[in-house]
VEXDREN-2710 file (C-alpha; in Angstrom, 1 decimal):
% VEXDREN-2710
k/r/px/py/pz
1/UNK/38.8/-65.3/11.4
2/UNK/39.3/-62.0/13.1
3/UNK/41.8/-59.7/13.5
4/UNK/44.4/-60.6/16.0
5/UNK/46.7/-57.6/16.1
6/UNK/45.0/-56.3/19.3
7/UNK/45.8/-59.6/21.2
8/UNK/49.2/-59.7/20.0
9/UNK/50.1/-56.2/20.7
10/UNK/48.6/-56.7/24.4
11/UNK/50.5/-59.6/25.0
12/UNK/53.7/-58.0/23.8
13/UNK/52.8/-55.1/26.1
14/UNK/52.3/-56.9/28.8
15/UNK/55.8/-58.6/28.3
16/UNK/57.3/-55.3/29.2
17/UNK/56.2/-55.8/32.7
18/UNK/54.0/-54.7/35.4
19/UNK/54.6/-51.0/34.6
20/UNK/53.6/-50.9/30.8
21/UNK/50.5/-48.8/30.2
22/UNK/47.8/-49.2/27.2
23/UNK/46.5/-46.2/25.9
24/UNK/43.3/-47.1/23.7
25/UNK/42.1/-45.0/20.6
26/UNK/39.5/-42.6/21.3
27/UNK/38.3/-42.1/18.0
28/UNK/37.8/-46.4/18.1
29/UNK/36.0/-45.7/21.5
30/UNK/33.4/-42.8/20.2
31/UNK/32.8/-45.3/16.9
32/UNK/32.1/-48.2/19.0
33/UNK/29.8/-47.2/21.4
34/UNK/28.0/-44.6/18.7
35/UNK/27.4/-47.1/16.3
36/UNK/25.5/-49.2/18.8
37/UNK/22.3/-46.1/19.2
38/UNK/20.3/-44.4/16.5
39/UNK/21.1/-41.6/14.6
40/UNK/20.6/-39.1/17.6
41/UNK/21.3/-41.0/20.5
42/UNK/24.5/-41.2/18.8
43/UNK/25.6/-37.7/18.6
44/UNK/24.9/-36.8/21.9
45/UNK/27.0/-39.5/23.2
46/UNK/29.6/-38.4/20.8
47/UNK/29.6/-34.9/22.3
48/UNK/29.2/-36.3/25.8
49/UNK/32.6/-38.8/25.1
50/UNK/34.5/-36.1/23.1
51/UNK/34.0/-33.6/26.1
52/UNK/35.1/-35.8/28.6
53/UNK/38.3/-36.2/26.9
54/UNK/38.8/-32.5/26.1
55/UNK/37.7/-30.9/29.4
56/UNK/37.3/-33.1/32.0
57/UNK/40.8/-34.8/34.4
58/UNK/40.6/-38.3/34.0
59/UNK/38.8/-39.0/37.8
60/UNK/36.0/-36.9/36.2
61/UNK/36.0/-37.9/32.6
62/UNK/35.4/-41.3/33.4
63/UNK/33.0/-40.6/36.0
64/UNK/30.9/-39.0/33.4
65/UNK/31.6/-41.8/31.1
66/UNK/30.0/-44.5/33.7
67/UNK/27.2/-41.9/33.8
68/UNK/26.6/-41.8/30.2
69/UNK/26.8/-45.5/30.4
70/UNK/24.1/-45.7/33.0
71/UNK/21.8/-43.5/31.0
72/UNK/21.8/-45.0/28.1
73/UNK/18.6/-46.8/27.6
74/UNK/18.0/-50.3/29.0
75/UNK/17.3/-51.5/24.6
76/UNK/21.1/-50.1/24.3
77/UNK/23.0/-52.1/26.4
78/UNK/25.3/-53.1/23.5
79/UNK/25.8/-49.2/24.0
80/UNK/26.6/-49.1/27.7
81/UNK/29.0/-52.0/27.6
82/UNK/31.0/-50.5/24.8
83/UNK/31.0/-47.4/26.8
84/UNK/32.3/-49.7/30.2
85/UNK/35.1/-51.7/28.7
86/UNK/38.6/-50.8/28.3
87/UNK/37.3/-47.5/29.7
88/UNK/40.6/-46.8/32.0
89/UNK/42.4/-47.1/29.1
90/UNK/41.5/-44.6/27.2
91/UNK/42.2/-41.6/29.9
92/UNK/45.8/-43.7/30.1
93/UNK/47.8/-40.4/28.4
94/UNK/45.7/-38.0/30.9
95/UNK/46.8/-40.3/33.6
96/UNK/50.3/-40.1/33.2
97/UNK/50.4/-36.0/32.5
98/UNK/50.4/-36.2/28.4
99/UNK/48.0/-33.2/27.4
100/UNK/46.9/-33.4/23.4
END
């Protein structure tokens, strides 16, 4: 049985109402997709995903996101999806003006 804290917390999120925003883990994000390409393949996307979030806006972070995504080899697309979804949600914090 998996773990169901990620439904639960979304359902109690979206309970708050139309306004409520998810910000998703980055860290979760970068393991997820890197863990998904070989050894090499990995750190460059690593880089590429860490950048984004460190010196891009969000517009352009994700943009670069959907092109790392598109890049990634047709064998990887375990990869690409993993790199696709929930990706709004991790630039959430940059979105609403919250610099780390």
């Amino acid at each position: 049985m998996g773990d169901r804290r990620p439904k639960v917390l979304r359902s109690a999120i979206q309970r708050c109402g139309a306004d409520a925003k998810v910000q998703r883990c980055r860290v979760h994000k970068i393991r997820n997709v890197t863990e998904h390409l070989p050894k090499d393949k990995a750190q460059q996307a690593r880089w590429v995903i860490t950048q984004s979030f460190k010196k891009l806006d969000a517009v352009r972070g994700k943009n670069k996101l959907r092109e790392l995504a598109r890049q990634l080899p047709a064998q990887r697309p375990d990869a690409a999806a993993s790199v696709r979804e929930g990706l709004d949600e991790v630039f959430t914090i940059m979105e609403l003006g919250i610099n780390l």
